[in-house]
C-alpha positions as CSV (number, residue, x, y, z in Angstrom):
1,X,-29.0,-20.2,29.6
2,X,-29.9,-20.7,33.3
3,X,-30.8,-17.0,35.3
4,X,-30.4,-16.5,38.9
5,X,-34.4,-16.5,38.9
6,X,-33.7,-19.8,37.8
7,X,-32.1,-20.8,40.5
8,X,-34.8,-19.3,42.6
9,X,-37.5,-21.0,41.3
10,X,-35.6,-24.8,41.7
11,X,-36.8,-24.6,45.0
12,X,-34.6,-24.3,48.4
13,X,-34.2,-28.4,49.3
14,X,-30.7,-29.8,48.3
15,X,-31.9,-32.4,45.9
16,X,-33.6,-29.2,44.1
17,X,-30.7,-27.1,43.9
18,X,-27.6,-30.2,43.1
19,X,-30.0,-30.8,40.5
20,X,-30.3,-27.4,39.2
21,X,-26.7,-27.3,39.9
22,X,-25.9,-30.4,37.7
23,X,-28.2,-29.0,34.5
24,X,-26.6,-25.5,35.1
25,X,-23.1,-27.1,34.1
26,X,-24.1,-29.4,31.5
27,X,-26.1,-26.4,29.9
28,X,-23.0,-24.5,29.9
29,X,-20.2,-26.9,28.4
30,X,-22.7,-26.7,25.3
31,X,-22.6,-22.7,25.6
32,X,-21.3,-22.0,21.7
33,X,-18.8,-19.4,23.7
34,X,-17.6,-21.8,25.9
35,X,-16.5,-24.7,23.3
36,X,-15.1,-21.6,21.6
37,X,-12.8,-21.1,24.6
38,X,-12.1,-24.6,25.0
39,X,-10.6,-24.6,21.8
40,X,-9.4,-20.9,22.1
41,X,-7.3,-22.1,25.0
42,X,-5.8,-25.0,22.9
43,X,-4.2,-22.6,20.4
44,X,-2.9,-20.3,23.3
45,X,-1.4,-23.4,24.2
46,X,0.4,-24.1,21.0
47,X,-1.6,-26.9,19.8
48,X,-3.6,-25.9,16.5
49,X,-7.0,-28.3,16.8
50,X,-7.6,-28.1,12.8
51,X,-3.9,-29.3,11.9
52,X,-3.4,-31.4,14.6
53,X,-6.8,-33.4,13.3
54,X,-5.9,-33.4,9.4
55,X,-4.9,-36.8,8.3
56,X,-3.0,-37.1,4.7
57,X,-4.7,-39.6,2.4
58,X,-3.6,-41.0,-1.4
59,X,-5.7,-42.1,-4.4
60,X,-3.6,-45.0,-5.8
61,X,-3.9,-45.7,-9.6
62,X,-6.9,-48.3,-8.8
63,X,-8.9,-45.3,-7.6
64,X,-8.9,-46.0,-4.1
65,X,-8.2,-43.4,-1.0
66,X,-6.3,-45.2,1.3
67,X,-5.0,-42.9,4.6
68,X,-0.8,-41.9,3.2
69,X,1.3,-43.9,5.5
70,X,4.2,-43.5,3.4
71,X,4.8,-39.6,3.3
72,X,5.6,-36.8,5.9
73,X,2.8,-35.4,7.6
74,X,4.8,-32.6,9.6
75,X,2.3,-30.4,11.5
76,X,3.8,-27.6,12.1
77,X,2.1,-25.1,14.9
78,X,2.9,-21.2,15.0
79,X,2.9,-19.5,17.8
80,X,1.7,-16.2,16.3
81,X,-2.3,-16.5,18.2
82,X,-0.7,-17.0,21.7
83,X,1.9,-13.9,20.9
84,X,-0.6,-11.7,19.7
85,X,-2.9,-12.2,23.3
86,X,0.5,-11.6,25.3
87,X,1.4,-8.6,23.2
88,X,-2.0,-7.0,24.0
89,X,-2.2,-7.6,28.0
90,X,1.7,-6.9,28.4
91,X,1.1,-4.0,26.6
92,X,-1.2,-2.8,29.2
93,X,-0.1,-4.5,32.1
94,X,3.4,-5.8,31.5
95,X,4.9,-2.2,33.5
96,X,2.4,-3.0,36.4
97,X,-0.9,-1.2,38.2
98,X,-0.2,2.3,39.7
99,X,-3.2,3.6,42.2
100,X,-2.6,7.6,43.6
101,X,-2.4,6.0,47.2
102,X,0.6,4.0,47.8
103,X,-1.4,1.6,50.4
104,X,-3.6,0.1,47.6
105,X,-2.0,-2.3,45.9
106,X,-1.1,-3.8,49.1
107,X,-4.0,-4.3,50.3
108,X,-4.8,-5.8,47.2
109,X,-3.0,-9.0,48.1
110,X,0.9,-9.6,46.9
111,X,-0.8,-11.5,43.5
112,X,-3.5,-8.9,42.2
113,X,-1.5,-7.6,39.5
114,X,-0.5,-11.2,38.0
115,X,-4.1,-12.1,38.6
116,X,-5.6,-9.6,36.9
117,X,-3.4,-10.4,33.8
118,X,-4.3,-13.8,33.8
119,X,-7.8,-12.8,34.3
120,X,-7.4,-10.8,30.9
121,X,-5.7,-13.7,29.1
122,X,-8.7,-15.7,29.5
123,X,-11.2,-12.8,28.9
124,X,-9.3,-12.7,25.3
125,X,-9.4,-17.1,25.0
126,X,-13.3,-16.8,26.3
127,X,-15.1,-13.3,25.7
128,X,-15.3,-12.8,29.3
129,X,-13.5,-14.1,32.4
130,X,-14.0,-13.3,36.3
131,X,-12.6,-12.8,39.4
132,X,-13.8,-13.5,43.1
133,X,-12.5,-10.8,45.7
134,X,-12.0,-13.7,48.1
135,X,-11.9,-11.2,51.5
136,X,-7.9,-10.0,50.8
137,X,-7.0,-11.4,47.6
138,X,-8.0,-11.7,43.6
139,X,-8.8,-15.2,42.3
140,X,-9.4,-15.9,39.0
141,X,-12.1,-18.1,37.2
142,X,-12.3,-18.6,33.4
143,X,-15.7,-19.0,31.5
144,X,-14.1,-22.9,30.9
145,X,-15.0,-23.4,35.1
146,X,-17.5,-20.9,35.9
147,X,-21.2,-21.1,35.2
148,X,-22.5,-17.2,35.4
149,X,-26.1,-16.6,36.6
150,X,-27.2,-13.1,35.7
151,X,-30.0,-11.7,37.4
152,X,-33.0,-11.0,34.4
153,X,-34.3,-8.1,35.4
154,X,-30.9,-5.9,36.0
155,X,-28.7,-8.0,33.9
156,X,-25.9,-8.0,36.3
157,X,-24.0,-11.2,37.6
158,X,-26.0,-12.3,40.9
159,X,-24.9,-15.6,41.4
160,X,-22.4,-18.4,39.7
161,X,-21.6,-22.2,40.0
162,X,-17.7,-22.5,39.5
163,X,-16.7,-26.4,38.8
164,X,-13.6,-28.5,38.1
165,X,-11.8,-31.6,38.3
166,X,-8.1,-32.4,38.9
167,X,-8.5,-35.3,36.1
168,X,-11.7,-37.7,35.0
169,X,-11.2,-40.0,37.6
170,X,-11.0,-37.6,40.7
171,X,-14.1,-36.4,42.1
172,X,-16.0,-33.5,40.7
173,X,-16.0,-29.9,42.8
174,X,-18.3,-27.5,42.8
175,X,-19.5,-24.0,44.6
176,X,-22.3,-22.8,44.3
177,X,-21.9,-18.9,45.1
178,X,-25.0,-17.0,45.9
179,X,-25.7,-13.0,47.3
180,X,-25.2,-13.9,50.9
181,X,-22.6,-16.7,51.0
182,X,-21.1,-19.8,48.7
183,X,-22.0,-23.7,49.5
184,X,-19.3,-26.4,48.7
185,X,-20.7,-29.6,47.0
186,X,-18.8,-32.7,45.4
187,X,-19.3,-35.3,43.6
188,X,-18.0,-38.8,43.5
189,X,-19.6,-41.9,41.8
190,X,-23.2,-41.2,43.5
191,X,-24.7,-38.0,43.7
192,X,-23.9,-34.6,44.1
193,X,-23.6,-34.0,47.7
194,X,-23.2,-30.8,49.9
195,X,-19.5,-31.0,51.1
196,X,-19.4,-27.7,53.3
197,X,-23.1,-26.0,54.1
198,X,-23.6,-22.5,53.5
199,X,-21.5,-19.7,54.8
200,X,-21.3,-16.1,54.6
201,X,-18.5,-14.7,52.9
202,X,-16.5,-12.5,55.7
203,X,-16.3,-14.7,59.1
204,X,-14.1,-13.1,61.5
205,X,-12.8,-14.8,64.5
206,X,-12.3,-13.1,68.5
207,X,-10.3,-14.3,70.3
208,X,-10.5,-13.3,74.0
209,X,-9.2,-14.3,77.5
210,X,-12.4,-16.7,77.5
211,X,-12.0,-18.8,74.3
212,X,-12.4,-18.1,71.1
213,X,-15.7,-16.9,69.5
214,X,-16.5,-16.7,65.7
215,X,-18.8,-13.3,65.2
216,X,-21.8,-12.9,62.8
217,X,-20.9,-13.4,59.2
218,X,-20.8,-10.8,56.9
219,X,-21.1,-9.8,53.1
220,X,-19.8,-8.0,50.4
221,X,-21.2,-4.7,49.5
222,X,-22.2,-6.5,46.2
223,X,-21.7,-9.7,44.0
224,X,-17.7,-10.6,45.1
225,X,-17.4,-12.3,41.6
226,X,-17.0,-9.1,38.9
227,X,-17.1,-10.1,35.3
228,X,-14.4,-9.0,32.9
229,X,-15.6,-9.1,29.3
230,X,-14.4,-7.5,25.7
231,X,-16.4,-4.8,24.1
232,X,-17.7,-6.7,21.8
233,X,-17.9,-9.9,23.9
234,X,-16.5,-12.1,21.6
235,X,-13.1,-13.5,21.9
236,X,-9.7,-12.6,20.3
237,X,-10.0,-15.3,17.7
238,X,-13.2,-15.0,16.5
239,X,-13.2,-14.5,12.8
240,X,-9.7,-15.6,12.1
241,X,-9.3,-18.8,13.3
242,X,-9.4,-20.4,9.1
243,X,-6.0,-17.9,8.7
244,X,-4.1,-19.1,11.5
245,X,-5.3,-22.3,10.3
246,X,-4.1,-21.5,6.7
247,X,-0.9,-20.2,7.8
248,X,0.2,-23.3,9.6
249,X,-0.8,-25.7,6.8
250,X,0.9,-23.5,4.2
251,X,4.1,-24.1,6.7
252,X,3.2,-27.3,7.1
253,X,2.6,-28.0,3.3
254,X,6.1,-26.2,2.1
255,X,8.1,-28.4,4.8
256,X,6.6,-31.6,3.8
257,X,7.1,-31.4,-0.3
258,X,11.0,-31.0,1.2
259,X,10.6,-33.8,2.9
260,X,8.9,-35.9,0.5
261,X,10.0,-34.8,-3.1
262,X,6.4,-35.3,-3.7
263,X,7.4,-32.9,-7.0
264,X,9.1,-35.8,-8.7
265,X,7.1,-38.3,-11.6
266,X,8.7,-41.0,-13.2
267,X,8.3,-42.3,-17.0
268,X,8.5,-46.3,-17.7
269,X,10.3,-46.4,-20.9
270,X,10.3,-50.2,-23.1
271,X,7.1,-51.4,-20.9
272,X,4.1,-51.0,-23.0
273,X,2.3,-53.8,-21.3
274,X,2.3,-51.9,-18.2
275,X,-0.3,-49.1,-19.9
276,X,-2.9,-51.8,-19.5
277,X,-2.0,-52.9,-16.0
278,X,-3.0,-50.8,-13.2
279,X,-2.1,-53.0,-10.2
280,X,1.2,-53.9,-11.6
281,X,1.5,-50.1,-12.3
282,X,0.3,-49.4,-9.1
283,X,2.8,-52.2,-7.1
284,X,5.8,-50.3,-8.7
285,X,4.3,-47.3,-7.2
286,X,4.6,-48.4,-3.9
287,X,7.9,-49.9,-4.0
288,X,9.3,-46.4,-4.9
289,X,7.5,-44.0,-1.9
290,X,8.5,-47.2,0.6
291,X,11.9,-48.3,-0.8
292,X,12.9,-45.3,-3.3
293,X,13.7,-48.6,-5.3
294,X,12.3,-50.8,-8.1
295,X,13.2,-53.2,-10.5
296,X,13.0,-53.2,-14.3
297,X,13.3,-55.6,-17.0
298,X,15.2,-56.4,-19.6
299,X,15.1,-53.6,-22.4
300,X,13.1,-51.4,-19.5
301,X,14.4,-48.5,-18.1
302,X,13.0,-45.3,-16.0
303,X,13.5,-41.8,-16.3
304,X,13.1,-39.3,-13.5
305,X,11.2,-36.1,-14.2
306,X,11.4,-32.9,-11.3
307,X,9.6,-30.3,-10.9
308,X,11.5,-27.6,-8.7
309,X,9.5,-27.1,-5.6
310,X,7.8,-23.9,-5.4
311,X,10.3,-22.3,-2.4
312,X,9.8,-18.8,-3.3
313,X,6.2,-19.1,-4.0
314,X,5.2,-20.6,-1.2
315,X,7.9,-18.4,1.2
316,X,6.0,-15.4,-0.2
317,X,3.0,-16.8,1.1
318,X,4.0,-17.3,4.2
319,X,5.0,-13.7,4.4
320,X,1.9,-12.2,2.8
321,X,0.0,-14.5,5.5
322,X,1.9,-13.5,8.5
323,X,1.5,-9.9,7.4
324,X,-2.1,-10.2,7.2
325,X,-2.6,-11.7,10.7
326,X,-0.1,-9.0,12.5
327,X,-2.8,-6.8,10.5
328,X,-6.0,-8.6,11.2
329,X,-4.9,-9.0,15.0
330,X,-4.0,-5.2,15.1
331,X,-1.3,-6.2,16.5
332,X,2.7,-4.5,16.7
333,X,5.2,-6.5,14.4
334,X,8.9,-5.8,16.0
335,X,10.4,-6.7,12.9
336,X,9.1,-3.5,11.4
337,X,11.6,-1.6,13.2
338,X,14.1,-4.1,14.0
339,X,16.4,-2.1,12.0
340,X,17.1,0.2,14.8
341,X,17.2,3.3,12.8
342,X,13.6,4.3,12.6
343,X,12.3,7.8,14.2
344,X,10.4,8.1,17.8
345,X,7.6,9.4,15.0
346,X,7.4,6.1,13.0
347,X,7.8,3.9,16.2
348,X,4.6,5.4,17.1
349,X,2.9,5.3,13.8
350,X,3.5,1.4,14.1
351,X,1.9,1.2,17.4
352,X,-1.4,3.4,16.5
353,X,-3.0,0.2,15.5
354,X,-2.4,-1.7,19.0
355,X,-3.1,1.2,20.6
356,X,-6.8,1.5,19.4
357,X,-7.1,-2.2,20.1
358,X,-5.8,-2.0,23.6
359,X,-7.7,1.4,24.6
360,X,-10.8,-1.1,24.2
361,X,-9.7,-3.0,26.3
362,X,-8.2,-0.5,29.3
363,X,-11.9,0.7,29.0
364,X,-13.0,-2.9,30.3
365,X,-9.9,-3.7,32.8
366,X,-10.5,-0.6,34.2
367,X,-14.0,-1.4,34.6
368,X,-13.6,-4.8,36.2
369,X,-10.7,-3.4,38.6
370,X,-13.1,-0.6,39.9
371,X,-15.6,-3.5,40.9
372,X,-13.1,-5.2,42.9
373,X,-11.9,-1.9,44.7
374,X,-15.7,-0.9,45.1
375,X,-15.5,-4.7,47.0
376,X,-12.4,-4.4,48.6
377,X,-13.8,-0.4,50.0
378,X,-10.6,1.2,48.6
379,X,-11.2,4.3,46.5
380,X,-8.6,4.7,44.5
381,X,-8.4,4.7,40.7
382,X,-6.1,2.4,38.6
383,X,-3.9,3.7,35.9
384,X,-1.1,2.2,33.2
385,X,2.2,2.5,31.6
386,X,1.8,0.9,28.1
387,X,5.0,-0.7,27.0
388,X,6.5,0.2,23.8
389,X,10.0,0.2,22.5
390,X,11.5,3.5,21.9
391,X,14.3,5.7,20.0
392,X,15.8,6.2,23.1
393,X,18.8,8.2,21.6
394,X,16.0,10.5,20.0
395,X,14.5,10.7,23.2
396,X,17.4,11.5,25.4
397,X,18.4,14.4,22.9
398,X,14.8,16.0,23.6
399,X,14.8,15.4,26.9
400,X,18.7,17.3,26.8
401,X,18.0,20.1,24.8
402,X,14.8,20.6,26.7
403,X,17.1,21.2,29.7
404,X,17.4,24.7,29.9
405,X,14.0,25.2,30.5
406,X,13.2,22.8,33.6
407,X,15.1,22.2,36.6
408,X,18.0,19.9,37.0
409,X,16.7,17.1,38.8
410,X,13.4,16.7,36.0
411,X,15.8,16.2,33.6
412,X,17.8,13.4,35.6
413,X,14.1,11.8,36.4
414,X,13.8,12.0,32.5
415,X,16.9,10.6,31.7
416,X,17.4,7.7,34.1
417,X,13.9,6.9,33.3
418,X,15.0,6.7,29.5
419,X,17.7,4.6,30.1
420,X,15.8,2.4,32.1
421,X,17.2,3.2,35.9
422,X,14.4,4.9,36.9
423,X,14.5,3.2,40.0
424,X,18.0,4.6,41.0
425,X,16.5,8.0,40.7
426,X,16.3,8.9,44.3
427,X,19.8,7.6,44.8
428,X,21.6,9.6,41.6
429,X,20.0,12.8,42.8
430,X,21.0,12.3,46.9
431,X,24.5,11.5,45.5
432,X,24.6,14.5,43.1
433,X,23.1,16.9,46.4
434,X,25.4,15.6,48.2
435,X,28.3,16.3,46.1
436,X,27.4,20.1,45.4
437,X,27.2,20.7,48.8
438,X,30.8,19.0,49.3
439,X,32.2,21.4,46.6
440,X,30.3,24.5,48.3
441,X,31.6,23.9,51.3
442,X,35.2,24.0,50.3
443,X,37.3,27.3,51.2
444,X,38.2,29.3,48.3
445,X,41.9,31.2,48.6
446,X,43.1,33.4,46.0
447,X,46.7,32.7,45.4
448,X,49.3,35.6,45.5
449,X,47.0,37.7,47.5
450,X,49.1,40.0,49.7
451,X,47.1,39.3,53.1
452,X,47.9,40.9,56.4
């Protein structure tokens, strides 16, 4: 892998560093991690690269594999891999970022919070992803596009090449970012050449009654590209790729034996002559997966033999398969509790193994949003509401009978928040002030009261 002493040594002439530039990225496509994400992303995308690849093929009674043109080939892709990546950044982000200062996540640009979830979507495709603090707002840069140069003696990300291409025909882009400032380079059908020369990161224009003036660039306090990587810094799918891969050809299988009545032989009955004739056995063969008809002769006749299609077998499979993978992936399965009856206690229990999986993880996104304040000069400290379904009947009891011993508006807080009107707290509570002080202020007369 290329260093940012690498790019030190290539010299400082532009024919140097666009060919430095050029071996950077085709050293990275072949990055083992990379191709992993390439196909990583495929999968979130609901396209499974083994089943999509695997052809069907027949040995007819000559002996010969031919490709099967004449059965079903249904390819059937779950969409369990791209639920279980959602399940696990939703889970952490899905109720939003909350900083102690009100200001912060405002001046982390309207998009920061979407950003940083798709940031984490493509850590989980890739092992690590990255976002540029781009002067008032997050962008986002997946290891498929971005080329990291790490610094050899510190280890930490000093520079980066980020590339892409709208389709193969358009032209190739490319920025090269460095400690002081990024330089903008395309590509065409020549060489790589330096669309937009060096410039610092922060420019900042003054404008005045004389003209307009554009002052002394600036930088970052550090690297404005932070890295976001798992713990382990290897992807989401690594290491059960071959079981999402089993479950959708076990689907794939089961639908296509319904389709085909591939379970179903046949026995020639009066044609003895046919024992010793392969390509007349074969022949009749093909007229029955083509046509589903053949002719006999006289004093022939053809019995049909089925074998009952291993439903239950295979549906038990399935089961035993997608049970495995919710387990594998740590992930929460809803149907566990879809029966609505289970206990705030159980609820939990399924959860625990998410949970440890997604506390990894915080760990990380906490890390990488710290590096972005730390760039952004905001000290503040991000925390999370992790989203989990609830026995919110359970919960409203404990929150009632809990009553007597806080104050009246905790327990309204707790309530609405329960139900899900959280945001209609403030409003409730003026409402019900309001209304005590109405009753209050009311004269109270004692009727039959001899006054005067």
């Amino acid at each position: 892998m290329k260093t940012y002493q690498d790019l030190l040594t290539a010299g400082a002439s532009e024919q140097a560093r666009t060919d430095f530039i050029l071996s950077a990225i085709r050293e990275h496509l072949t990055d083992p991690l990379v191709r992993e994400a390439e196909i990583n992303q495929q999968y979130y995308d609901g396209m499974n690269v083994t089943i999509t690849q695997a052809d069907k093929f027949i040995t007819d009674i000559m002996g010969k594999t031919v490709p099967d043109i004449y059965h079903a080939n249904h390819k059937i892709k779950c969409s369990l891999y791209p639920y279980f990546i959602n399940q696990q950044v939703l889970f952490l982000l899905g109720n939003g970022i909350s900083f102690s200062n009100s200001t912060t996540l405002k001046k982390l640009g309207k998009d920061f919070e979407h950003t940083v979830t798709q940031i984490a979507i493509d850590c989980l495709n890739g092992g690590k992803a990255f976002g540029f603090w781009n002067f008032d707002h997050l962008e986002n840069y997946s290891i498929r596009e971005f080329a990291p140069l790490y610094d050899e003696e510190t280890g930490r990300l000093t520079a980066g090449i980020r590339f892409w291409r709208l389709t193969p025909e358009k032209p190739l882009r490319v920025i090269l970012f460095e400690p002081d400032g990024y330089t903008e380079y395309i590509k065409t059908d020549g060489e790589l050449e330096v669309k937009t020369a060096k410039r610092p990161y922060i420019q900042r224009i003054i404008a005045s009654t004389t003209g307009v003036e554009i002052a002394p660039g600036e930088a970052y306090p550090g690297f404005p590209i932070v890295p976001l990587e798992t713990h382990n810094r290897k992807t989401a799918m690594y290491g059960h790729r071959d079981s999402i891969d089993g479950y959708d050809l076990l689907a794939s299988g089961l639908l296509n034996n319904i389709d085909n009545f591939e379970l179903v032989y046949w026995i020639i009955k009066g044609a003895p002559a046919l024992a010793d004739d392969p390509e007349a056995l074969n022949e009749i063969y093909q007229r029955l997966i083509t046509t589903r008809m053949v002719a006999v002769g006289e004093g022939q006749d053809m019995e049909e033999h089925r074998v009952e299609i291993p439903y239950e077998a295979s549906s038990a499979g399935l089961d035993f398969m997608r049970k495995q993978l919710f387990s594998d992936f740590m992930a929460f399965d809803p149907y566990s509790v879809a029966g609505g009856a289970d206990t705030a206690t159980q609820i939990k229990a399924s959860y625990e193994p998410l949970n440890e999986k997604t506390d990894l993880f915080e760990y990380q996104i906490t890390k990488f949003i710290e590096g972005i304040l730390e760039l952004a000069k905001i000290d503040d400290i991000p925390t999370y509401t992790r989203s989990m379904i609830v026995n919110k009947q359970e919960e409203a009891q404990v929150v009632i009978q809990a009553a007597e011993y806080t104050d009246e508006e905790y327990t309204t807080r707790k309530l609405l928040d329960i139900i899900g009107d959280a945001d209609q707290s403030e409003e409730i509570i003026k409402r019900r002030d309001a209304e005590a002080m109405e009753r209050f202020a009311e004269p109270i007369t004692a009727e039959g009261d001899d006054v005067g």
